[in-house]
BAGU-152293 format. One line per 10 residues: their letters; for each residue y, z, x of C-alpha. Coordinates in nm, 3 decimals, m for minus. Each point is the difference from the previous one (the first is absolute). Layout:
A	Y/Z/X; ...
END
This chain:
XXXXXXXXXX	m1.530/m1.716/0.850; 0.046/m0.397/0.041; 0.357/m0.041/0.135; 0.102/m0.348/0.091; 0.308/m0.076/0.258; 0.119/m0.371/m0.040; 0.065/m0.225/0.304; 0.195/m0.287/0.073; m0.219/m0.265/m0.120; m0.192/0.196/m0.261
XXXXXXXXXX	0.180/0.025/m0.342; 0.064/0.341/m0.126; m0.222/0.140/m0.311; 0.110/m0.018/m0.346; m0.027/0.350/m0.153; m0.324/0.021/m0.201; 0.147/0.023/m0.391; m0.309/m0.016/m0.141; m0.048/0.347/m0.216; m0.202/0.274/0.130
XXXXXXXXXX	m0.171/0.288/m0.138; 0.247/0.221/0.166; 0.317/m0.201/m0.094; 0.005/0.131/m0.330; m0.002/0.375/0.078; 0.199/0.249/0.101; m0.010/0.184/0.314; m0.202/0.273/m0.091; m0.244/m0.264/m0.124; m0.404/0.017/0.037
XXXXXXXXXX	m0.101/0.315/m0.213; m0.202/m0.207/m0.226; 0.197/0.092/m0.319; m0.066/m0.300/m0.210; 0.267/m0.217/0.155; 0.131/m0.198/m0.268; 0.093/0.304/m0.194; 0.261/0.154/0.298; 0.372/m0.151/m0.025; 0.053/m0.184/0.354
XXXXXXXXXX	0.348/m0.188/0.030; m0.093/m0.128/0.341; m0.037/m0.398/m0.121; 0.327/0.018/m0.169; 0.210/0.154/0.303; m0.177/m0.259/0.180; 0.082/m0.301/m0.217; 0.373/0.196/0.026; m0.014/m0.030/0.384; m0.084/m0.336/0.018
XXXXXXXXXX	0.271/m0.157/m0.264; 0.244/0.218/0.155; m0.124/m0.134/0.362; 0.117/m0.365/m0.158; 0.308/0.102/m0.070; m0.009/0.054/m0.390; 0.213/0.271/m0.124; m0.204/0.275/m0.097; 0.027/0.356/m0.197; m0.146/0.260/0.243
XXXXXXXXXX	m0.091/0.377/m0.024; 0.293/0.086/0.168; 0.234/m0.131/m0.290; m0.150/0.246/m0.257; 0.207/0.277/m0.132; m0.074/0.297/m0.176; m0.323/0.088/m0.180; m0.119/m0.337/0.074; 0.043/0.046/0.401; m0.188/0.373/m0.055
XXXXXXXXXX	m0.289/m0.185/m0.188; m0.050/m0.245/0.314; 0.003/0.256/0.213; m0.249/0.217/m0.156; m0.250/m0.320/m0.072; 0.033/m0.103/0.366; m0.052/0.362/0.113; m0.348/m0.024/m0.190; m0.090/m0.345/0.071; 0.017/0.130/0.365
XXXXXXXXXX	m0.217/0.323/m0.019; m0.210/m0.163/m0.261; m0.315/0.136/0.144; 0.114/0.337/0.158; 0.148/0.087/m0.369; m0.331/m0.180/m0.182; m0.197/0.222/0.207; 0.223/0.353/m0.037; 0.012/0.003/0.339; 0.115/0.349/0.126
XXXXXXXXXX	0.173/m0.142/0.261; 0.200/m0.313/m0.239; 0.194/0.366/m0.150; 0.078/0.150/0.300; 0.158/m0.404/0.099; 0.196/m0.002/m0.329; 0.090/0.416/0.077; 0.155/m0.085/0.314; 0.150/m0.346/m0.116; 0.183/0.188/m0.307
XXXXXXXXXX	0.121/0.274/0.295; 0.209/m0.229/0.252; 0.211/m0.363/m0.094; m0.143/m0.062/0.380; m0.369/0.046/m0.074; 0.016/m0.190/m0.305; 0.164/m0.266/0.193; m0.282/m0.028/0.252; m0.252/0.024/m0.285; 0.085/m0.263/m0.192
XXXXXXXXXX	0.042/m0.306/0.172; m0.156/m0.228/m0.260; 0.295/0.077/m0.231; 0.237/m0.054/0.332; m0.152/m0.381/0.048; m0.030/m0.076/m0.366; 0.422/0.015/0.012; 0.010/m0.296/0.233; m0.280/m0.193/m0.069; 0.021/m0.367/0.129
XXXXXXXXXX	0.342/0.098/0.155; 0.106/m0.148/0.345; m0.232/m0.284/m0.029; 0.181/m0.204/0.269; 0.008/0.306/0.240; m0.228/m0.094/0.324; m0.322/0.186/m0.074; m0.164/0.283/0.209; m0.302/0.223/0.008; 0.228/0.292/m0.147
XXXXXXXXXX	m0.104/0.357/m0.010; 0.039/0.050/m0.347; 0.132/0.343/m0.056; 0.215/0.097/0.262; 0.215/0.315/m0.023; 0.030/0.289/0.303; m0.296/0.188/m0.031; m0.212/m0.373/0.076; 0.081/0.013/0.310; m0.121/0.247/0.238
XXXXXXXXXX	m0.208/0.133/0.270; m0.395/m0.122/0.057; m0.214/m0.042/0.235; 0.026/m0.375/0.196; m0.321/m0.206/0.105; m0.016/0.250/0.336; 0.035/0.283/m0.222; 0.373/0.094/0.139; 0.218/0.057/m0.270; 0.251/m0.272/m0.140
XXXXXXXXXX	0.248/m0.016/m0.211; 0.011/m0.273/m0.306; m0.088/m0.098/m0.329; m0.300/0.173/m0.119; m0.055/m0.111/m0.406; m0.112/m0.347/m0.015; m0.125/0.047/m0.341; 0.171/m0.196/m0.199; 0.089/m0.255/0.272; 0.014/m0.357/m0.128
XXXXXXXXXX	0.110/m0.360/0.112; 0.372/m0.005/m0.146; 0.390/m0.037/0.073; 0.077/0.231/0.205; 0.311/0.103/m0.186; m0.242/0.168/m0.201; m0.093/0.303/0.277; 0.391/m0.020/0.073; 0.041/0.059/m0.391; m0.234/0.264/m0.052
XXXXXXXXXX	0.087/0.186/0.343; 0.355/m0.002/m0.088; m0.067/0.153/m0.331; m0.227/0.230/0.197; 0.276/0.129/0.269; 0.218/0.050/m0.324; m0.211/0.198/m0.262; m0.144/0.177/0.315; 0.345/0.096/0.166; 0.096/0.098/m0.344
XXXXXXXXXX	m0.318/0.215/m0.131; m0.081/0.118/0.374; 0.287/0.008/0.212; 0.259/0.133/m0.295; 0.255/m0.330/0.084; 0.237/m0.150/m0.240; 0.014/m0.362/m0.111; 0.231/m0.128/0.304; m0.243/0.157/0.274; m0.262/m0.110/m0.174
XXXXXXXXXX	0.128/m0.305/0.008; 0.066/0.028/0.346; m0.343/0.082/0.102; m0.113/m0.312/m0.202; 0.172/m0.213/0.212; m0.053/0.134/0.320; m0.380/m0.090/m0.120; 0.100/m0.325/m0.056; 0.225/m0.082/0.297; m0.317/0.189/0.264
XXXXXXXXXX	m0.186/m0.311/m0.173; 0.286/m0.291/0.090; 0.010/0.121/0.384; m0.311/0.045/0.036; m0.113/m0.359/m0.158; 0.282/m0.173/0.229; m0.140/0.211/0.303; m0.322/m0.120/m0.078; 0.118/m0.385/m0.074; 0.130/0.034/0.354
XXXXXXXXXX	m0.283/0.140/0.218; m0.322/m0.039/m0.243; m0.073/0.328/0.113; m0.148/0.144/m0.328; m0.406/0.011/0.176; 0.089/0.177/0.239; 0.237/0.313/m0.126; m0.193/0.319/m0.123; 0.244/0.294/m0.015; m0.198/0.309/0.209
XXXXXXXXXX	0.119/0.353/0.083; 0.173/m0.142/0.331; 0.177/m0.309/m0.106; 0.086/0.132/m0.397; 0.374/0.096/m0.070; 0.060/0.359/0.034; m0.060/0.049/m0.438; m0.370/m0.131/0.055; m0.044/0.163/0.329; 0.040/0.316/m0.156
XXXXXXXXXX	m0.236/m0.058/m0.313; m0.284/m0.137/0.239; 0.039/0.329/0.187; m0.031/0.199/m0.236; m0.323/m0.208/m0.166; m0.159/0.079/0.327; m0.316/0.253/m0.014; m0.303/0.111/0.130; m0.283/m0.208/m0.189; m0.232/0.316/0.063
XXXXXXXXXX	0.251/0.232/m0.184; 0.105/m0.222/m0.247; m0.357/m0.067/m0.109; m0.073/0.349/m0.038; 0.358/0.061/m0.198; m0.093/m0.266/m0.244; m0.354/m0.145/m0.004; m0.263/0.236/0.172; m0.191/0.255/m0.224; m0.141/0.312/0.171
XXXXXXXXXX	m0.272/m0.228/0.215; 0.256/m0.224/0.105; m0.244/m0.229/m0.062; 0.041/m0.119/m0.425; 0.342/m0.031/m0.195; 0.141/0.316/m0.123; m0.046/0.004/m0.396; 0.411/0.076/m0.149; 0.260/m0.145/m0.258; 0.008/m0.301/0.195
XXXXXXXXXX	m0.383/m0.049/0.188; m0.245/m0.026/m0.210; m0.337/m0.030/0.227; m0.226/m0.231/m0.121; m0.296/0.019/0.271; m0.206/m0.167/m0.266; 0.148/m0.372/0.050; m0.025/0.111/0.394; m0.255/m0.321/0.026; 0.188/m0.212/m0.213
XXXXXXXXXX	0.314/m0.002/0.187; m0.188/m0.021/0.344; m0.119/m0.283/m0.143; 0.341/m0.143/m0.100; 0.165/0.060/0.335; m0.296/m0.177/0.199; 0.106/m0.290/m0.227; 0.367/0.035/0.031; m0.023/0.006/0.360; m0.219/m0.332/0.014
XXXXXXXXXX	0.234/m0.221/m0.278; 0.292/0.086/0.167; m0.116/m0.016/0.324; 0.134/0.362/0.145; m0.019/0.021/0.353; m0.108/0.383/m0.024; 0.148/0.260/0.247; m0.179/0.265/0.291; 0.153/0.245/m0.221; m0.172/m0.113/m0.328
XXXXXXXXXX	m0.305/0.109/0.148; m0.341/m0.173/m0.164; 0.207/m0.063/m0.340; m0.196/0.302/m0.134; 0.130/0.135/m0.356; 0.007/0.399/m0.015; 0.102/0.011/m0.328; 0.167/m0.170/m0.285; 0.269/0.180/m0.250; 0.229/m0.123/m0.278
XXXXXXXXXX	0.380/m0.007/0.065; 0.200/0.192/m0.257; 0.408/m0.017/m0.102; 0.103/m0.256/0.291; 0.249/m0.260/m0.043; 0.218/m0.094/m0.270; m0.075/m0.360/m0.133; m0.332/0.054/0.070; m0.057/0.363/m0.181; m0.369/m0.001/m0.183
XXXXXXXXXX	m0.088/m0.322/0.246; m0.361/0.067/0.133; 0.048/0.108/0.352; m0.291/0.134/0.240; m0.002/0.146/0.349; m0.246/m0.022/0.241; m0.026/0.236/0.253; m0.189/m0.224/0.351; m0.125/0.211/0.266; 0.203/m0.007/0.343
XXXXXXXXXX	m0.147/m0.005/0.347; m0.014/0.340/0.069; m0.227/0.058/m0.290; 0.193/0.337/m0.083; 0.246/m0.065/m0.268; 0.264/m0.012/0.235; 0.078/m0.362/0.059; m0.171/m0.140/m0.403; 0.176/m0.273/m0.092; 0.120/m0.034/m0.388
XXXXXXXXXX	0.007/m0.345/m0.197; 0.119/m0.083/m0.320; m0.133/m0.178/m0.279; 0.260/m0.048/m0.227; 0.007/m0.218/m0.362; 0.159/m0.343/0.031; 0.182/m0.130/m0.280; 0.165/m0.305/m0.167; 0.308/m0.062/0.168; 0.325/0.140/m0.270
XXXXXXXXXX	0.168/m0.374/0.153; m0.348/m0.269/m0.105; 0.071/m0.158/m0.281; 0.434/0.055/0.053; 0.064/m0.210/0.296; 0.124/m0.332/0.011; m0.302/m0.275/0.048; m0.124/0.002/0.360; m0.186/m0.127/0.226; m0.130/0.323/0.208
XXXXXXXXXX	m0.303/0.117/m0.167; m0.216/0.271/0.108; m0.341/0.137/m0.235; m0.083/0.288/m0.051; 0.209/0.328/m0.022; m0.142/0.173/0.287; m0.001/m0.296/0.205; 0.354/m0.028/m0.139; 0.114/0.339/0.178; m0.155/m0.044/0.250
XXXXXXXXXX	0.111/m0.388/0.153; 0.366/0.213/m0.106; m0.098/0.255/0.259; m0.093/m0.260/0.273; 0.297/m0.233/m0.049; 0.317/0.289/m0.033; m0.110/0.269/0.207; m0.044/m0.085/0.420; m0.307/0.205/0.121; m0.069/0.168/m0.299
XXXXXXXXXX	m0.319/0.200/m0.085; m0.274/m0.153/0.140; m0.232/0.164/m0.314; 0.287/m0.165/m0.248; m0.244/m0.263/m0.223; m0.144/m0.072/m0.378; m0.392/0.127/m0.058; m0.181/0.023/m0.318; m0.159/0.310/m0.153; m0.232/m0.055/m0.333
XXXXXXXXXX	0.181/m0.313/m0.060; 0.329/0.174/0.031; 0.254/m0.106/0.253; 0.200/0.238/0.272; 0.164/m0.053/0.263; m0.045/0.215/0.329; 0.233/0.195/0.192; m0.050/0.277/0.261; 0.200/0.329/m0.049; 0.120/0.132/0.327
XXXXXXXXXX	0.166/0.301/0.108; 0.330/m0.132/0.011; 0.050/m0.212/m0.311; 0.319/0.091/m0.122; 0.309/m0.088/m0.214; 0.364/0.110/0.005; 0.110/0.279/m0.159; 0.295/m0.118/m0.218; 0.146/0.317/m0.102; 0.029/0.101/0.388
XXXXXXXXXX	0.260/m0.314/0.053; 0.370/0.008/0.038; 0.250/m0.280/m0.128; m0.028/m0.134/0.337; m0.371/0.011/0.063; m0.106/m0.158/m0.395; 0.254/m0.320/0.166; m0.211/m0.013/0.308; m0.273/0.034/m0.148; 0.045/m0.272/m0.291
XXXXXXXXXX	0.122/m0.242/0.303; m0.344/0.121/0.249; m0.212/m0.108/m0.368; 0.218/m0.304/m0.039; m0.080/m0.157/0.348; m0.401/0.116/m0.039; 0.011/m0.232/m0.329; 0.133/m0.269/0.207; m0.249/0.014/0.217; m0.298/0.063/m0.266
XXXXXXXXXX	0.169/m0.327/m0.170; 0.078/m0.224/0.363; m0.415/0.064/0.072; m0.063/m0.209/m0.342; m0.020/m0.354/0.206; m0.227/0.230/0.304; m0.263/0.153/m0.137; 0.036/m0.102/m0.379; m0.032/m0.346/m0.208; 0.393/m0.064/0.054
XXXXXXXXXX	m0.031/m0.372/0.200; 0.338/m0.047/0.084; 0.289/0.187/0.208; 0.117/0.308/m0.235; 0.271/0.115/0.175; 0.243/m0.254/m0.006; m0.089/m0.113/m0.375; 0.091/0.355/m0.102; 0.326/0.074/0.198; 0.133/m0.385/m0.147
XXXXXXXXXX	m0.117/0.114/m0.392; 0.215/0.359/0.078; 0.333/m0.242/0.042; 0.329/0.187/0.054; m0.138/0.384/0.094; 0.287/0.208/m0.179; m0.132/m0.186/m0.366; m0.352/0.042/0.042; 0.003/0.375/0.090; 0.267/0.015/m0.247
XXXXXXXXXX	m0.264/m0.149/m0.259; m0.282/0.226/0.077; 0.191/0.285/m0.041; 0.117/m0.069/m0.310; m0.343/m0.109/m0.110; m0.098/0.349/0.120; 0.263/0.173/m0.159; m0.111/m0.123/m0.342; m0.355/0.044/0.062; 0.061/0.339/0.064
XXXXXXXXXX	0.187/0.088/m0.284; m0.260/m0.159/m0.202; m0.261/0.205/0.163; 0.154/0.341/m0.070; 0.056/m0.098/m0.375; m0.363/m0.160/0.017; m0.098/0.391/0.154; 0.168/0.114/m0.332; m0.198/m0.197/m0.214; m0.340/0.087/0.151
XXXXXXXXXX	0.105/0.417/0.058; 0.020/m0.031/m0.412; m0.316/m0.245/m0.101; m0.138/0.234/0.264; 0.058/0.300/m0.181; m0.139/m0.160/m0.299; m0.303/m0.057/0.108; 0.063/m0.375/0.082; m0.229/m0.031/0.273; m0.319/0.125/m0.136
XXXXXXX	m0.094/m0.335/m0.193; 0.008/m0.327/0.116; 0.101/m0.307/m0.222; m0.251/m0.175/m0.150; 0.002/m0.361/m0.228; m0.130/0.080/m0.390; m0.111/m0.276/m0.220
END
């Protein structure tokens, strides 16, 4: 990763704009399929963004009606899985299965179709290292850099140097669709929800405009508001039972082979290999509990996530102290991706390379304390970024919450953005105060939330007729092929 922060008397960097190999493919890209031949739109959005950025008046995605919207839905939809469909990737049908099941899934999975709908917009918004997909099951429980657990974003992703009206955007939409699909709310509480989202943002930015407290906060089991409190409590187990509920086989020494661990002792030396490395490049300070960094065993992750479904993702299991089973310690290796925003935002400034790297300077800028295994490492040429699983990583539950609690809990997410987006001039390549820049482009408060909520309300609706459109090219037998250029 090469990440530069300006200073004072140094000059900011110019994006590069010079093509690369990977500019011209989708996200999927890399399966060696002859290039040329596959359909990528990616230059064209781009040269969209950037004479939208200008100010031209442009014709975007969003304005298409009819068959012509379902036919740009279905090409982006293959443009993103590209490889996973190329492939006939098990685990690219079960993705499009569970996308054609719930509005809110398909939501989640398709954010490349989300940021193709405002691409170049906001271009005079102050830009922040956003998260990139934010909606309520991105923020959660994980373990913190003295393995406590924390509550916060955890999906960085797609995270990208942008407005930041483009995480309130696609959170908005998020608390909507999600408070529709999950929670069984009409429009006006959805809308309601939205904008609790969105004001939890405005008092927490002017809080943080006022005491520059943002690297400091971290929201624990005994400072978190009584809705958190709760969820961290009930994250909380053993590590010795919950690595025989879910990882141990009969030794309690290997993985246990099932539908979702598929042991793969043979790459054992492989992977030790890749951790020693990961730990040196990113310079991880490792832990008494991590033992001598010794890898048990090594199995592929199955069905996890949503975005991500058919992603490469490994776990390693490292031996604990105790040398027992009791106290192993399990990482993640999981596939890092294009970003659904590179090639949509508005020209700037921030650049970081590399995908993993990417994720990973996301993780270390938004989240105080965070994972101290979080980092980018490079398997076979492929990139992933790292992650431990702990016993208490956990999300809400959003079918559990009341009218009451889905506010709350939009406003506790709204105020965790503002402080994942206020950390952009700390830790990240932001050189200038934040803060202020963003509460003076927000203007009179009743207007702005008023405009992201009707933003949101839109983007909704054109999500659940988007659904419609894929639920039938799915049932067709859409999503089997992937669009390729004949001459």
């Amino acid at each position: 990763m090469t990440a530069k922060k300006p200073t004072a008397d140094t000059k900011k960097p110019r994006p590069e704009t010079k093509k690369s190999p990977a500019d011209s493919q989708p996200s999927d890209a890399g399966d060696g399929l002859g290039g040329g031949t596959t359909a990528s739109r990616f230059e064209a959005f781009r040269d969209l963004a950037q004479a939208r950025a200008r100010g031209q008046m442009v014709f975007l995605p969003r304005h298409l009606t009819g068959h012509e919207r379902r036919r740009h839905v279905r090409q982006t939809i293959r443009e993103d899985h590209e490889k996973r469909i190329a492939n006939k990737d098990e685990e690219a049908v079960a993705k499009f299965d569970k996308l054609h099941k719930s509005v809110f899934s398909f939501f989640r999975g398709t954010c490349l179709l989300f940021y193709r709908d405002i691409a170049g917009e906001d271009a005079w918004m102050p830009t922040v290292l956003t998260l990139g997909d934010v909606h309520p099951e991105n923020f959660g429980v994980m373990p913190s850099v003295d393995n406590v657990p924390i509550f916060g974003p955890n999906d960085f992703d797609e995270s990208f140097y942008a407005p930041f009206t483009w995480d309130l955007k696609r959170g908005a939409t998020a608390f909507m669709i999600g408070a529709g699909a999950e929670g069984g709310k009409g429009r006006k509480k959805q809308r309601r929800i939205a904008a609790c989202f969105v004001s939890g943002y405005i008092d927490a930015m002017e809080q943080l405009a006022a005491d520059s407290s943002e690297q400091y906060q971290q929201m624990r089991q005994d400072n978190a508001p009584t809705l958190i409190r709760k969820l961290i409590e009930d994250s909380l187990e053993d590590r010795s039972h919950w690595l025989a509920r879910k990882y141990h086989d009969e030794y309690s020494w290997g993985f246990k082979a099932d539908d979702e661990h598929v042991p793969i002792t043979h790459r054992l030396p492989e992977f030790q290999r890749a951790l020693e490395r990961f730990v040196e490049d990113n310079g991880v300070e490792i832990p008494d509990r991590a033992g001598e960094l010794r890898v048990k065993d090594v199995c592929k992750r199955l069905g996890q996530g949503t975005a991500s479904l058919g992603l490469p993702r490994y776990y390693l299991k490292v031996e604990g102290p105790r040398q027992d089973g009791t106290d192993d310690i399990i990482i993640e290796f999981k596939h890092a991706r294009r970003s659904a925003l590179d090639g949509l935002t508005p020209p700037c400034d921030y650049v970081v390379d590399g995908d993993a790297g990417r994720i990973s300077h996301a993780q270390a800028v938004l989240l105080v304390g965070g994972d101290r295994f979080y980092g980018a490492a490079e398997v076979d040429g492929v990139a992933f970024m790292v992650r431990e699983r702990a016993p208490f990583r956990d999300d809400i539950d959003l079918d559990d919450l009341s009218g009451k609690q889905w506010k709350k809990y939009a406003r506790i997410c709204g105020r965790s953005l503002a402080q994942a987006h206020a950390l952009s001039d700390e830790a990240g390549l932001v050189d200038h105060d934040i803060e202020p820049e963003i509460l003076a482009s927000i203007g009179p408060r009743e207007l702005f939330v008023d405009d992201i909520i009707s933003f949101a309300d839109d983007a909704a609706q054109r999500v659940r007729e988007d659904h419609e459109h894929f639920r039938a090219d799915h049932e067709l037998g859409a999503f089997r092929f992937i669009d390729r250029v004949f001459r």
